[in-house]
C-alpha positions in Angstrom: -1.3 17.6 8.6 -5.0 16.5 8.6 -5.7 14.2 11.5 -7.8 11.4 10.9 -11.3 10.8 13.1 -11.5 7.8 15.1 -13.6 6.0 12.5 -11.0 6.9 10.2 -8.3 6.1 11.9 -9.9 1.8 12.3 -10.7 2.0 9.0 -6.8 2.5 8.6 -6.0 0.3 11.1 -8.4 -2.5 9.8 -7.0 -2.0 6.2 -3.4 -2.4 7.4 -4.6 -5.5 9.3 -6.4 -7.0 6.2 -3.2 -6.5 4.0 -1.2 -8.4 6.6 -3.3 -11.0 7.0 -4.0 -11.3 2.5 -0.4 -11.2 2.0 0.8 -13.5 4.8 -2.0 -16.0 3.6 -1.0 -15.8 0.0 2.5 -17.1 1.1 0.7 -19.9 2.2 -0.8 -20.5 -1.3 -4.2 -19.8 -0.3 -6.6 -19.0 -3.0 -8.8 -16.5 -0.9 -6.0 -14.2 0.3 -6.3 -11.5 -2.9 -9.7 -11.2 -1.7 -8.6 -10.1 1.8 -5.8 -8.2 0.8 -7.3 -6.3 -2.0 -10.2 -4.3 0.8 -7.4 -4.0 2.9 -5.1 -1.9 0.1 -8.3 0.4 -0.7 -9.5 1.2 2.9 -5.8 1.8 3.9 -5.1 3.8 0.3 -8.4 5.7 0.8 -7.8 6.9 4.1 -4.2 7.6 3.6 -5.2 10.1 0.7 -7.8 11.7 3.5 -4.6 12.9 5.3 -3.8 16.4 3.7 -0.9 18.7 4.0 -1.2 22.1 3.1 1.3 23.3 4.4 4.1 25.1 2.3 7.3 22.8 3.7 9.0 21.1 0.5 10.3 18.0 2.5 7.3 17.1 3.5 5.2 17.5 0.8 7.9 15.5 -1.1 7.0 12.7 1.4 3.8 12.9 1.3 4.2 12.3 -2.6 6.1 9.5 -1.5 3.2 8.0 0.6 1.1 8.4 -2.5 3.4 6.4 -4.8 3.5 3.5 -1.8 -0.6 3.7 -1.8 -0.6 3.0 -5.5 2.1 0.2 -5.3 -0.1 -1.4 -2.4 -3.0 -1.6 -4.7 -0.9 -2.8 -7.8 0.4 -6.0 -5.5 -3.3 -6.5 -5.1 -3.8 -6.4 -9.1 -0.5 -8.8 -9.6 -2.2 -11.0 -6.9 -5.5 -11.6 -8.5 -3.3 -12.1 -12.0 -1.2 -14.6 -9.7 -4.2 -16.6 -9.5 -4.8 -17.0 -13.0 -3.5 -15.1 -16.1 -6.7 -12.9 -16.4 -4.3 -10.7 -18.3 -4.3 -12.7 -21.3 -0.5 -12.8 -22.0 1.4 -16.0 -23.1 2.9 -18.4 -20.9 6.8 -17.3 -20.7 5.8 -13.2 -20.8 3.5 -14.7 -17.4 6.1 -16.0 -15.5 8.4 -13.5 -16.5 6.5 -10.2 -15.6 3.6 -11.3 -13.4 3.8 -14.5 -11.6 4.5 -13.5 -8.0 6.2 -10.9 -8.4 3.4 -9.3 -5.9 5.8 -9.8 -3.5 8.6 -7.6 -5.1 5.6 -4.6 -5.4 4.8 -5.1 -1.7 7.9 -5.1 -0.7 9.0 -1.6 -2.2 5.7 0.0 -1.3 6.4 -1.4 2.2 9.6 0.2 2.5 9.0 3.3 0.8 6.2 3.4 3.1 8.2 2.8 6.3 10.4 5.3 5.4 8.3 8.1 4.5 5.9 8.0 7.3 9.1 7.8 9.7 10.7 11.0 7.7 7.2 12.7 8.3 6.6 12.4 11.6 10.2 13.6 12.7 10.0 16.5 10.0 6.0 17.1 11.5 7.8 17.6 14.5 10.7 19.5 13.4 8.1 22.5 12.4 5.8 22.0 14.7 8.4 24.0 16.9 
């Protein structure tokens, strides 16, 4: 596995940061917290997708497709948070509160856990075959 450089590694660590700080503030109905969130999402995507494998190991490169998949759902809770704010999407009241309005927070949650689980898996399996 790729290790990331220090600079690298804050810009991870700011990212994570960022998304804490835009999702906790949107659950407090603040109208700036898409803006914080959404950086945060990229920087922690982007240097999430700068961590390579190349390795041949099937279980971890299934995780690691796994991390992808969590990257993407991060930044599509930050799309569903901006269309929280107002229905930029153009769709019709009922089809808005059905499919969009806040349900960010069911997006974040399964990119969270997928996440959580994943990068746990990894570093156990890293460490498995690192033997």
């Amino acid at each position: 596995m790729r290790q990331l450089s220090n600079i690298e590694t804050a810009i991870l660590l700011i990212g994570g940061l960022l998304m804490v700080a835009g999702a906790g503030a949107l659950l407090f109905l603040q109208s700036w917290a898409p803006w914080i969130y959404a950086p945060g999402a990229l920087m922690f995507a982007a240097m999430q997708l700068r961590q390579r494998y190349e390795g041949n190991v099937f279980t971890i490169r299934r995780l690691r497709r796994i991390i992808i998949l969590s990257d993407v759902l991060f930044l599509v809770a930050a799309l569903l948070m901006f269309a929280n704010q107002s229905n930029f999407l153009g769709l019709d009241y009922f089809t808005y509160i059905k499919y969009v309005h806040n349900n960010w927070v069911v997006v974040l949650l399964v990119a969270a856990i997928l996440q959580l689980y994943a990068s746990h898996r990894m570093a156990s399996e890293l460490e498995k075959h690192a033997k």
